[in-house]
C-alpha positions in Angstrom: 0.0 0.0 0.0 2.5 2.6 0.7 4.1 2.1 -2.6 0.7 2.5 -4.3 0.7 5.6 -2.1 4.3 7.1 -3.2 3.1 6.7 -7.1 0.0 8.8 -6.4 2.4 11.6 -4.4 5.1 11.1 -7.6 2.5 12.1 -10.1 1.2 14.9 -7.5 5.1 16.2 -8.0 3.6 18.0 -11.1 0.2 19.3 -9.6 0.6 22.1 -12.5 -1.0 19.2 -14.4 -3.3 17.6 -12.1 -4.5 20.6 -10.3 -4.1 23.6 -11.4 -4.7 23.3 -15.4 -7.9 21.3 -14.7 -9.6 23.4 -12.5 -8.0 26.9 -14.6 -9.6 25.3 -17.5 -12.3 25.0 -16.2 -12.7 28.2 -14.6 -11.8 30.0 -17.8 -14.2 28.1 -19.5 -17.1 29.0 -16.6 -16.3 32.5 -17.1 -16.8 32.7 -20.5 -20.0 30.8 -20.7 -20.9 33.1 -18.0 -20.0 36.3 -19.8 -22.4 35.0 -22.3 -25.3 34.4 -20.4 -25.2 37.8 -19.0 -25.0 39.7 -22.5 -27.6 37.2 -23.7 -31.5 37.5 -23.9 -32.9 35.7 -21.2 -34.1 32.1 -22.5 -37.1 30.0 -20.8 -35.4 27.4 -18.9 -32.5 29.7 -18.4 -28.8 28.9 -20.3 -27.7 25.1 -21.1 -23.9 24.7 -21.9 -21.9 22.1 -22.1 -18.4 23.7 -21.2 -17.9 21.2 -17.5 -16.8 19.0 -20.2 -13.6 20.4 -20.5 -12.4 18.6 -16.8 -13.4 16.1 -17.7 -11.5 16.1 -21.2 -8.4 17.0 -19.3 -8.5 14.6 -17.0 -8.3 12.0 -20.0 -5.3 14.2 -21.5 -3.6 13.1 -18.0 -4.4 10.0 -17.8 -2.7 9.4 -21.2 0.2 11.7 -19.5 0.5 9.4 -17.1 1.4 6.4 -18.7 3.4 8.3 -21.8 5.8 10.8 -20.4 5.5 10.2 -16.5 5.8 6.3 -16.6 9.3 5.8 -18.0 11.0 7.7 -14.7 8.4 5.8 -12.1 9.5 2.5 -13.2 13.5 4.0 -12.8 12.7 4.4 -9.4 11.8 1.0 -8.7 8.1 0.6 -8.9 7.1 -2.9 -11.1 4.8 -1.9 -13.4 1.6 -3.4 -11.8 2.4 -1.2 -8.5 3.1 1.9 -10.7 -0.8 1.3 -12.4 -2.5 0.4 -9.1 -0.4 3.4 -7.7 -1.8 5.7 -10.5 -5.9 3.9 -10.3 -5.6 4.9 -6.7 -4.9 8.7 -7.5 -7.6 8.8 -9.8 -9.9 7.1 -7.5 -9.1 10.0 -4.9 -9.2 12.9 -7.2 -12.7 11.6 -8.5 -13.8 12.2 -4.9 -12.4 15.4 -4.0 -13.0 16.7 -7.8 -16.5 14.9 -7.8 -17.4 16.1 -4.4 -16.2 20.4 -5.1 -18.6 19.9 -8.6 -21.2 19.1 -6.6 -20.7 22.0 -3.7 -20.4 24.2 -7.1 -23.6 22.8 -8.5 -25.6 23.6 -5.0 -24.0 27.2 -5.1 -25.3 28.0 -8.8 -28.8 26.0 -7.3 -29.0 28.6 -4.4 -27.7 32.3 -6.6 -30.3 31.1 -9.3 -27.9 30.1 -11.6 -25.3 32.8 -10.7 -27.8 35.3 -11.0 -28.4 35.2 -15.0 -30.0 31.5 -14.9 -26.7 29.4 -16.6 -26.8 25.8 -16.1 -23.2 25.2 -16.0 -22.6 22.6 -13.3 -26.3 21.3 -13.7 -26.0 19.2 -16.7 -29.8 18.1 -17.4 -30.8 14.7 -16.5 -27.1 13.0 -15.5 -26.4 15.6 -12.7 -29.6 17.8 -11.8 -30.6 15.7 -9.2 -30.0 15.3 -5.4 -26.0 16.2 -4.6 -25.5 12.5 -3.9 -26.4 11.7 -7.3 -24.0 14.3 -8.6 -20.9 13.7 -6.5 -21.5 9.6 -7.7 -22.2 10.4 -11.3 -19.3 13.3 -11.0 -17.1 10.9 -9.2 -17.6 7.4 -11.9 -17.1 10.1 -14.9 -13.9 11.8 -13.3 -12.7 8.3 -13.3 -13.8 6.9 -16.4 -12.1 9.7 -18.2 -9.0 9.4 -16.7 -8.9 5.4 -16.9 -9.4 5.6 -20.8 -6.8 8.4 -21.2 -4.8 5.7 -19.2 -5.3 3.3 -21.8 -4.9 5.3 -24.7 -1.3 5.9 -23.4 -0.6 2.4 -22.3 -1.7 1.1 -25.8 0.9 3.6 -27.6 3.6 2.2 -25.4 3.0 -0.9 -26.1 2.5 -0.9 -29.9 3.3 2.3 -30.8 1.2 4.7 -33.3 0.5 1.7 -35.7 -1.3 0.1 -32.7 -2.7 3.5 -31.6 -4.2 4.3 -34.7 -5.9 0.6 -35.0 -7.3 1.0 -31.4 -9.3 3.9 -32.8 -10.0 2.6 -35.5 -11.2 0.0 -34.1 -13.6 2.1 -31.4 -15.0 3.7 -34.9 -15.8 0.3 -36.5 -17.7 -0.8 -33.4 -20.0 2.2 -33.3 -20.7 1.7 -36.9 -21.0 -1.5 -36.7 -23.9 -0.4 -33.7 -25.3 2.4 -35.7 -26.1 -0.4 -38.9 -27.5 -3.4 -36.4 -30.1 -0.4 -35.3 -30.5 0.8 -38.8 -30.9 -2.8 -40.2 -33.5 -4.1 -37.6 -35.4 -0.6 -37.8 -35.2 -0.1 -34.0 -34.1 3.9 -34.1 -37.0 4.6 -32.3 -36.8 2.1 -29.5 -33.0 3.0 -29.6 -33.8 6.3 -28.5 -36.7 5.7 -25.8 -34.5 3.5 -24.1 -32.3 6.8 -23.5 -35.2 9.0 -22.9 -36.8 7.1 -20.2 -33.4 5.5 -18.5 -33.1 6.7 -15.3 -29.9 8.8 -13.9 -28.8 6.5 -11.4 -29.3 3.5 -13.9 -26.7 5.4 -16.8 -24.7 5.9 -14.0 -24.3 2.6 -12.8 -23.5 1.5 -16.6 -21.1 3.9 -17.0 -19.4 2.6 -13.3 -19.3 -1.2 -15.3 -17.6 0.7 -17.9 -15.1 2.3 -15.6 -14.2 -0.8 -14.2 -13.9 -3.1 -17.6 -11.0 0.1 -19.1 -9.0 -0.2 -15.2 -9.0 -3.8 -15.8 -8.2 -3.9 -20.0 -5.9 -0.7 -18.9 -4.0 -3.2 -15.9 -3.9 -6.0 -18.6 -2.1 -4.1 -20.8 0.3 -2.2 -18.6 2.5 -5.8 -18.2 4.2 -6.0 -21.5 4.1 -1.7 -22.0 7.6 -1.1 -23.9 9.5 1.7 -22.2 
């Protein structure tokens, strides 16, 4: 355990990148959503964006940082490379619930000044996290992680089999959603396709996207054991 903990303090060395570029990102983008909203017409419902996105997006960008330019120098100190990915799944674990849980305590603040006083529905995405604040911080929490895992993989598979093998794994992520997209278009079921997301529950999603999380951590620690360095 307290090797897994010195690989989460090792990649907190640089908290430039895990800390302060998510959350400045983040903030930059708030701000300008916000700039609109208050030089826009008011709109019925108030303003929808979808700039949170962007830590979310950067959390993937470090997860592939991770395992591409910070995993080289962790295994030089010592760490096998199974400690070094447990190490680096237990980081993400903690920063999706610290992250998850100040999303949330954002969400309730832009709840209570009525959407920061011009109606903008930044931290209240509708439907996934407009709910009760433990239903944010979980959903918050399992995408924070999800991210982060598959930036993890996306780095481990370019170690492993360079850009050849980089370029196939998404490809071959593009020929399983077409390959989705003709099975519904084949057996006519567009419209049952898209009840079954318009009636699916938050929680539910949520609980399918934690499966998902868990499946890339263990493809992720599968491939970490023959990563080139």
């Amino acid at each position: 355990m307290k090797t897994l903990v010195n690989v989460g303090r090792y990649h907190l060395v640089d908290r430039i990148t895990y800390v302060a570029l998510p959350w400045g990102i983040l903030a930059f983008s708030f701000l300008i959503n916000l700039a609109i909203a208050a030089m826009a017409p008011a709109q019925p419902g108030g303003m929808h964006t979808g700039g949170l996105i962007s830590i979310y997006v950067f959390l993937l960008i470090c997860g592939v940082l991770s395992m591409t330019r910070e995993l080289p120098f962790g295994l030089m100190l010592g760490v096998s490379r199974r400690g070094y990915y447990l190490g680096t799944a237990l980081l993400v674990l903690a920063l999706g619930i610290v992250y998850g849980l100040a999303l949330t305590v954002l969400q309730a603040l832009e709840r209570a000044s009525g959407g920061w006083g011009f109606s903008l529905h930044y931290f209240r995405v509708p439907w996934i996290m407009d709910g009760p604040w433990y239903q944010t911080w979980v959903s918050s929490f399992v995408l924070l992680v999800l991210f982060f895992l598959y930036g993890m993989w996306y780095g481990l598979v370019y170690r492993r089999w360079g850009i050849v093998g980089l370029v196939t794994f998404v490809v071959a992520q593009m020929l399983v959603a077409l390959a989705i997209v003709a099975v519904v278009t084949l057996t006519h079921n567009w419209t049952a396709f898209g009840h079954f997301f318009t009636t699916v529950r938050a929680p539910a999603l949520t609980g399918v996207l934690a499966a998902l999380t868990i499946a890339l951590g263990l493809g992720g620690f599968s491939t970490i054991r023959r990563a080139t360095i």
